[in-house]
C-alpha positions in Angstrom: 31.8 3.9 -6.2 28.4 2.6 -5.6 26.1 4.9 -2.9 23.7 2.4 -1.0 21.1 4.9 0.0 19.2 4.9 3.2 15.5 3.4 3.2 13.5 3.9 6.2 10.6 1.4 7.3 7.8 2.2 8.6 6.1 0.0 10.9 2.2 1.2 12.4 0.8 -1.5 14.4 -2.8 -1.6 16.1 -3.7 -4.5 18.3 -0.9 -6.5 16.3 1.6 -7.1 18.8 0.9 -11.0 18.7 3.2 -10.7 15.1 5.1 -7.6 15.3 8.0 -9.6 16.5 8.0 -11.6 13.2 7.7 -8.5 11.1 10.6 -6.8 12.8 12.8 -10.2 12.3 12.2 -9.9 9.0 13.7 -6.5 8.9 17.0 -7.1 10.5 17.4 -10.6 8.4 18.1 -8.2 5.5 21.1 -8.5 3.4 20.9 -5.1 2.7 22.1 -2.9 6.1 21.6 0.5 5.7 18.2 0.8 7.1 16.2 2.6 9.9 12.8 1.0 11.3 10.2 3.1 12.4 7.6 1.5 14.7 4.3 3.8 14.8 2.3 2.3 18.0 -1.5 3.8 16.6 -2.6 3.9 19.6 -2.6 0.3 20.0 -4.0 -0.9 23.5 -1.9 -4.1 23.4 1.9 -4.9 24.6 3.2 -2.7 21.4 5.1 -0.7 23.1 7.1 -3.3 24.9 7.6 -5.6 22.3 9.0 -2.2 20.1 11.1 -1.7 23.3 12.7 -5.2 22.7 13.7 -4.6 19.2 15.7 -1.4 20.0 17.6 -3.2 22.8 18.7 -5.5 20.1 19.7 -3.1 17.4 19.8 0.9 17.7 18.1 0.8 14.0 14.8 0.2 15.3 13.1 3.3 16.4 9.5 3.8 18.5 6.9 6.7 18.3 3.8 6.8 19.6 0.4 8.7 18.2 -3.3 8.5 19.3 -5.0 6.4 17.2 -5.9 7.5 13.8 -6.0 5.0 11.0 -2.5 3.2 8.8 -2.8 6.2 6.9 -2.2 8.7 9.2 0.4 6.2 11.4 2.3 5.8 8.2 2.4 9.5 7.6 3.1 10.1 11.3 6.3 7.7 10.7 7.3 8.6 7.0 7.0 12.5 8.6 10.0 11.6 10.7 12.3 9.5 8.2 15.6 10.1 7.6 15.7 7.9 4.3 15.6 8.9 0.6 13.4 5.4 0.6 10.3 4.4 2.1 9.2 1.0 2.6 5.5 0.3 4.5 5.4 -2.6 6.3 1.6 -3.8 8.0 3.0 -5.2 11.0 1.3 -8.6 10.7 3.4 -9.2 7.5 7.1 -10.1 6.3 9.6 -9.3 4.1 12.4 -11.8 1.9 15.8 -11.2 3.2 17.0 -9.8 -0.2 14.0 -7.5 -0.6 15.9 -4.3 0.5 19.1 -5.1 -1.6 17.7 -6.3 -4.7 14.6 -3.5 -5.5 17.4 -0.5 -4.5 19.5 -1.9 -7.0 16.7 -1.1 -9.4 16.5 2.1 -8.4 19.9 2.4 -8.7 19.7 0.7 -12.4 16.9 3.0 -14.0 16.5 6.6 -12.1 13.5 7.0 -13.9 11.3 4.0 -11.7 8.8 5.7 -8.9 7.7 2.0 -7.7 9.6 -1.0 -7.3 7.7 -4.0 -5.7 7.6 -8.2 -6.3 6.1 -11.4 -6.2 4.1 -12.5 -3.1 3.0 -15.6 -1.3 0.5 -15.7 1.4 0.9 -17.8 4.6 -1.5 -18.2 8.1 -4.6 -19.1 7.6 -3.5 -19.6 3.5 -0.6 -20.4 2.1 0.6 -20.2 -1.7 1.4 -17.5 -4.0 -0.9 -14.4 -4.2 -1.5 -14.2 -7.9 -1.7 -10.0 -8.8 -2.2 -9.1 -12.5 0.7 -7.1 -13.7 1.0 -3.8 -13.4 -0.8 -1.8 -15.9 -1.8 2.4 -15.2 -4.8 1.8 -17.6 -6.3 -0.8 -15.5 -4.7 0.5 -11.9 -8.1 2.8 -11.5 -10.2 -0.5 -11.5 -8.0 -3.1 -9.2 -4.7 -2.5 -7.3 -2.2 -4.6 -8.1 0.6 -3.7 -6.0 1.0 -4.6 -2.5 1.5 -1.9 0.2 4.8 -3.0 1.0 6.8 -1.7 -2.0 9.8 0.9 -2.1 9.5 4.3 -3.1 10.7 7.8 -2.6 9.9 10.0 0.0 9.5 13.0 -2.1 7.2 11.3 -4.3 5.2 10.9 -0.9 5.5 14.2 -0.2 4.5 15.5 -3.4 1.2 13.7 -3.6 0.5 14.9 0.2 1.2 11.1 1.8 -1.4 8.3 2.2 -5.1 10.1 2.3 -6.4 9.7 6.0 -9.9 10.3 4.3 -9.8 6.1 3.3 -9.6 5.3 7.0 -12.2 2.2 6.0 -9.5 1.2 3.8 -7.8 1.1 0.6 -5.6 3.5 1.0 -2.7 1.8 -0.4 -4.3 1.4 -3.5 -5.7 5.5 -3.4 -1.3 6.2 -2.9 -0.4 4.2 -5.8 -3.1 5.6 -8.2 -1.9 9.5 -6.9 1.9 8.3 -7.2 2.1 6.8 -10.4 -1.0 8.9 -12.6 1.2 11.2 -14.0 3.8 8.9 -14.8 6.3 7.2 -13.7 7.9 3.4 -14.4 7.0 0.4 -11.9 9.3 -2.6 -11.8 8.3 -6.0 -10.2 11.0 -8.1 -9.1 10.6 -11.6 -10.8 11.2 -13.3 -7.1 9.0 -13.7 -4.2 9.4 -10.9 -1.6 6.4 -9.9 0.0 4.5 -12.3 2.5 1.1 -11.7 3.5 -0.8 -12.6 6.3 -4.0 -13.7 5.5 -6.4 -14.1 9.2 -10.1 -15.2 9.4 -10.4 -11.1 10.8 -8.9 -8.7 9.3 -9.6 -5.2 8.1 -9.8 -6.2 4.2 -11.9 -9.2 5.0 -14.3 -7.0 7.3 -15.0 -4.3 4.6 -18.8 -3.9 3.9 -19.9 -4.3 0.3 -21.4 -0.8 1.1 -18.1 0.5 2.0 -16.6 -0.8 -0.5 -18.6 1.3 -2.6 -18.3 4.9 -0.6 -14.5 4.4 -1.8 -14.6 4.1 -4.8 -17.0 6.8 -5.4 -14.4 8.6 -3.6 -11.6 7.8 -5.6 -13.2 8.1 -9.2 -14.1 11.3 -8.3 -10.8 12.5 -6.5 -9.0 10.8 -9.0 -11.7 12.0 -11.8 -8.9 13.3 -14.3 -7.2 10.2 -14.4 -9.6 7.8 -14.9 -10.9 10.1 -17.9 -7.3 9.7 -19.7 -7.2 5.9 -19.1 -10.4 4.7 -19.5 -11.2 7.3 -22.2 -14.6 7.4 -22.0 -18.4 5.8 -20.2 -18.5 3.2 -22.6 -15.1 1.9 -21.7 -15.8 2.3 -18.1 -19.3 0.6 -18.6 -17.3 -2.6 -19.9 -14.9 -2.6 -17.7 -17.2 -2.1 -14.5 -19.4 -4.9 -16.0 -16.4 -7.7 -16.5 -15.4 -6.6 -13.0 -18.6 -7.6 -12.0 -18.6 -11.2 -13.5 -15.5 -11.8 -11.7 -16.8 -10.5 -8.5 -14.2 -8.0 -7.6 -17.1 -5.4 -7.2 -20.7 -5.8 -7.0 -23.3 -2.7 -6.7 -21.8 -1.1 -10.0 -24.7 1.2 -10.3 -23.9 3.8 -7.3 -20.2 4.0 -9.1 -21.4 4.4 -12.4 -24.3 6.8 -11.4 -21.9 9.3 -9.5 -19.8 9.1 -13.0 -22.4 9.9 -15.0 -23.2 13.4 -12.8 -20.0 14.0 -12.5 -19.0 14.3 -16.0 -22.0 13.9 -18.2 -24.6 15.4 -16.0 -27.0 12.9 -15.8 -28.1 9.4 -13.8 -27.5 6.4 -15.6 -29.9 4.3 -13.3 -33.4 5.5 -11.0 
């Protein structure tokens, strides 16, 4: 007899009302039924509440909470904190979901016990369209780039035993902080070979509007917090050096020298640059 097991969404939306309605349609279009949606209004001063109010008329699977505002981390905590499900899915509320997400990455959980992440393909649409190219997963190469969107499936323990999303990253980010805490000391990540993610891409949006400068305060935050694993997967300066420098070329991160000075004092003492 085959147990489909519950998976509770969580939903935070701030000032993103306008598409919350085509977030939450995405979420009852699934094949797969056994669901709960949880809708965290952050504080949002837009018609969130009413257009949540809407959905639950419609099905008694959609749930609202409201919280003062304090970030997506802390709104998805806030939501995950009160989830029923074995299963957690994050969905940004400006964003959608295939119909056969649910069904076909639980049956991969299902398949292999062992998987902590199961995520897939993605396509962008607004003010882009076309797929979102993300290098495969890789754990020696997840410290430098994320490549897994913030809407895949996971367990709620797993959550709970890395302390939830880190309301520290409230400039951003987060998502990928979560995945390096989830997966660092092990774990298997399957990506579905099918589109299931869509992402919204607007002319303003929090990603777009992150400062070069800020860019940098995370990631001096994460090498640090995360100092042990980037030791045991990029082994050494030298390997960080080259890595840092063909990031560079491809202009994923610019002002290397801030990231590679706090490395150096943190685990060789010195500064690398005046």
């Amino acid at each position: 007899m085959i147990i489909y097991p519950l998976i509770s969404i969580i939903v935070p939306c701030y000032k993103q009302a306008q598409y919350l309605g085509e977030a939450l349609q995405s979420v009852i279009d699934q094949r797969y039924q056994d669901w709960e949606c949880i809708i965290v209004d952050d504080g949002s001063p837009d018609k969130t509440a009413q257009i949540a109010k809407e959905w639950i008329a419609k099905d008694s699977r959609f749930k609202y909470r409201y919280k003062d505002n304090g970030g997506i981390a802390s709104a998805r905590n806030f939501g995950i904190n009160q989830a029923k499900a074995e299963f957690i899915l994050a969905l940004d509320a400006d964003d959608k979901i295939a119909n056969d997400y649910l069904e076909l990455a639980i049956n991969e959980f299902q398949k292999d016990p062992s998987l902590k992440v199961v995520y897939a393909r993605a396509e962008k649409f607004g003010e882009e369209s076309g797929l979102w190219y993300l290098p495969p997963f890789d754990i020696s190469k997840l410290g430098l780039y994320n490549m897994i969107f913030c809407s895949a499936l996971y367990r709620k323990a797993d959550w709970q035993r890395v302390g939830g999303y880190d309301v520290n990253m409230v400039l951003g980010l987060e998502d990928w902080e979560f995945w390096i805490a989830l997966l660092k000391n092990g774990g298997n990540v399957c990506q579905l070979n099918k589109i299931g993610f869509y992402y919204r891409i607007k002319e303003k949006s929090r990603h777009v509007d992150l400062k070069i400068s800020d860019k940098e305060e995370l990631y001096n935050y994460l090498s640090v917090k995360h100092a042990d694993f980037y030791v045991k997967h990029l082994g050494s300066f030298i390997a960080l050096n080259s890595e840092m420098e063909k990031l560079k070329k491809m202009r994923i991160i610019k002002g290397r020298k801030k990231v590679l000075n706090l490395f150096c004092e943190t685990f060789f003492g010195f500064r690398l640059f005046k």
